[in-house]
N, C-alpha and C positions, 0 to 999 in steps of 0.2 A: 427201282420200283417207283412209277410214280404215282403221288399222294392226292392228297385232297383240294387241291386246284386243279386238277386235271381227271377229265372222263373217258376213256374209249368206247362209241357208238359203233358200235356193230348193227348193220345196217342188213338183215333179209337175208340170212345168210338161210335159206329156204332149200326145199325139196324140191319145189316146182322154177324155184331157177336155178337147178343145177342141172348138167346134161341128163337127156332123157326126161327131164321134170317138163310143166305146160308150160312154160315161158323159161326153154335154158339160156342159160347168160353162158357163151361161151367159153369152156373150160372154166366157168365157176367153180368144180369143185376143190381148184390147183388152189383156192387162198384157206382152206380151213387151216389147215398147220400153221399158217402161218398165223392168222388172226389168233388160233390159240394160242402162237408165244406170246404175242403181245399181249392178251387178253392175260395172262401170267404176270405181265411186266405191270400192271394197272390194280390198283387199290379199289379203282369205282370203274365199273364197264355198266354199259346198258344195252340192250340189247332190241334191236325194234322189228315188227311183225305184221309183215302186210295179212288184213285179215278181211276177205271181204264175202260180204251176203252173195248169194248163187246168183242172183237180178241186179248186181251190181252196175252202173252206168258205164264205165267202161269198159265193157267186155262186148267185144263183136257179136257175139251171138244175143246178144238182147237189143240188136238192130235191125232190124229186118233188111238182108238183102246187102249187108256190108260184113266186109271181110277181116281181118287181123291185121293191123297195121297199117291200115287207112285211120283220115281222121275225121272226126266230127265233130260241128259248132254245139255245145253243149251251152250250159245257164251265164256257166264264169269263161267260158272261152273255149278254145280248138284245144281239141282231146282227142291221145293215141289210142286209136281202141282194140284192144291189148285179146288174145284167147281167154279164155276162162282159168283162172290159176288161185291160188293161196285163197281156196274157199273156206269159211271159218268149220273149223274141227274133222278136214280131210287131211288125209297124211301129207302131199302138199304144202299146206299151208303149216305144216309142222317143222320147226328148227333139224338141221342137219344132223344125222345121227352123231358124227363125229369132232362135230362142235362143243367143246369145254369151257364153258363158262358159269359154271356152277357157283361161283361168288357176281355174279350180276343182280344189281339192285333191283333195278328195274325192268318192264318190259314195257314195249307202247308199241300199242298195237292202233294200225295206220291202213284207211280206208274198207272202214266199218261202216259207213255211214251212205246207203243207196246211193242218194243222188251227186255224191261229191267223192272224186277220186284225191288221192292223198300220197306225193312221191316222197313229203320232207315231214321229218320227224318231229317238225316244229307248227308248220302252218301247212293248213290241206290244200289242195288246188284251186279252191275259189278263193283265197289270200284271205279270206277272215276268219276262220274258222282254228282255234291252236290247240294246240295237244297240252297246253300247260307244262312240257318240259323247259322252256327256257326259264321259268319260276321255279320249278326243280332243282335246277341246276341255280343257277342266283341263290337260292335260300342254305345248298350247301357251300358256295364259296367258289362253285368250279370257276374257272377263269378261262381254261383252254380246252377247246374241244379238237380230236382226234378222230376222224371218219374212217372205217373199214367197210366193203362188205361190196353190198348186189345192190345194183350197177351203178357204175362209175356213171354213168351220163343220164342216168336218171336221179335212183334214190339218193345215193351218193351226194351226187352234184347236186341239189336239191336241198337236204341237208346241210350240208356246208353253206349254202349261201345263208339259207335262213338263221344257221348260228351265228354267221359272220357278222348280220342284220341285226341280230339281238345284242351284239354286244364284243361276243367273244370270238378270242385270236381262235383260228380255225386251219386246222392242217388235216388234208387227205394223202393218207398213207398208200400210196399208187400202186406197189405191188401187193397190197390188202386190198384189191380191188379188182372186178374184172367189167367189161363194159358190152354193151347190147349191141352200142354203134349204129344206128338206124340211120341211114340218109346225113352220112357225118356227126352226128350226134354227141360222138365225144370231142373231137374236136370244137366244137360250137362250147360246150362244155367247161373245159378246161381254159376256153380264151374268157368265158365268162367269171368262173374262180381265178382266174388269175387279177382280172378286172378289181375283183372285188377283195383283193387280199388275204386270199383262202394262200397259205404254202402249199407245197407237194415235197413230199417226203418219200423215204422210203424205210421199209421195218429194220433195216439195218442201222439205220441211224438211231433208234428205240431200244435196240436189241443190246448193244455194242459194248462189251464190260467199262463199269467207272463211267 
């Protein structure tokens, strides 16, 4: 089990990115079991929730005349502009039915805020803006942070960097993850964590008796 230097960030593990959801992350639903062992093996999990207004700025259809997955220059920069997904209080935007994490401290819920989209659980996409979990985390002591969840080459990867930024040793658990892959996207991804001293692990190594 481990304790109180260490968190696992379960990262959107959502209805609308699982297949058949508005934005599936492919074969997203293959990581719930798993995330739940881990999420077993963890003292302190958190759990984060993309939650956004129906007139959100990154959602294609509040552009006139552009499409899903094209991009656009927005205030703080070039933005993927996404279908309509994880609308605040649509089932959706609701946690996985079959996600267990019923001892989770926390929830931070991520891209609330109209005008600014929000991939990392720590700082939104126009880089000033923070969710106050890395003072969260600091004030209990965590040290290492543990990435699961939807998607590896966005929120994920996202995540991890910005804990890596704050301070702390930061490992994403690879097969606790599934990825969107847009235009290489994980790849670009992964050369970036690795850059920046994020590990890649796998739940086995977590799991493993003693």
């Amino acid at each position: 089990m481990k304790g109180t230097e260490d968190v696992l960030l379960v990262i959107d593990v959502q209805n609308d990115f699982m297949p058949g959801g508005a934005l599936a992350v492919p074969r997203g639903d293959e990581i719930v079991p798993v995330v739940n062992r881990l999420a077993g093996n963890f003292e302190h999990v958190v759990l984060t929730q993309d939650w956004h207004p129906r007139d959100h700025v990154s959602f294609a259809a509040n552009h006139a005349g552009r499409q899903p997955f094209e991009t656009a220059p927005l205030a703080y920069g070039e933005q993927v502009l996404w279908p309509v997904h994880c609308v605040q209080g649509t089932p959706g935007a609701a946690f996985h039915a079959g996600l267990e994490a019923v001892h989770a401290r926390l929830v931070i819920r991520k891209g609330y805020q109209r005008h600014v989209d929000s991939y990392s659980a720590f700082v939104e996409a126009d880089r000033r803006s923070t969710t106050g979990l890395a003072g969260y985390l600091r004030e209990l002591g965590v040290k290492r942070v543990w990435c699961c969840g939807l998607a590896t080459d966005y929120c994920v990867a996202w995540t991890a960097l910005d804990a890596r930024a704050a301070g702390f040793d930061v490992m994403v658990i690879d097969d606790a993850c599934r990825a969107i892959d847009l235009d290489g996207s994980l790849e670009r991804a992964w050369r970036q964590l690795i850059e920046a001293g994020v590990g890649r692990v796998r739940a086995e190594t977590l799991l493993a008796p003693g």
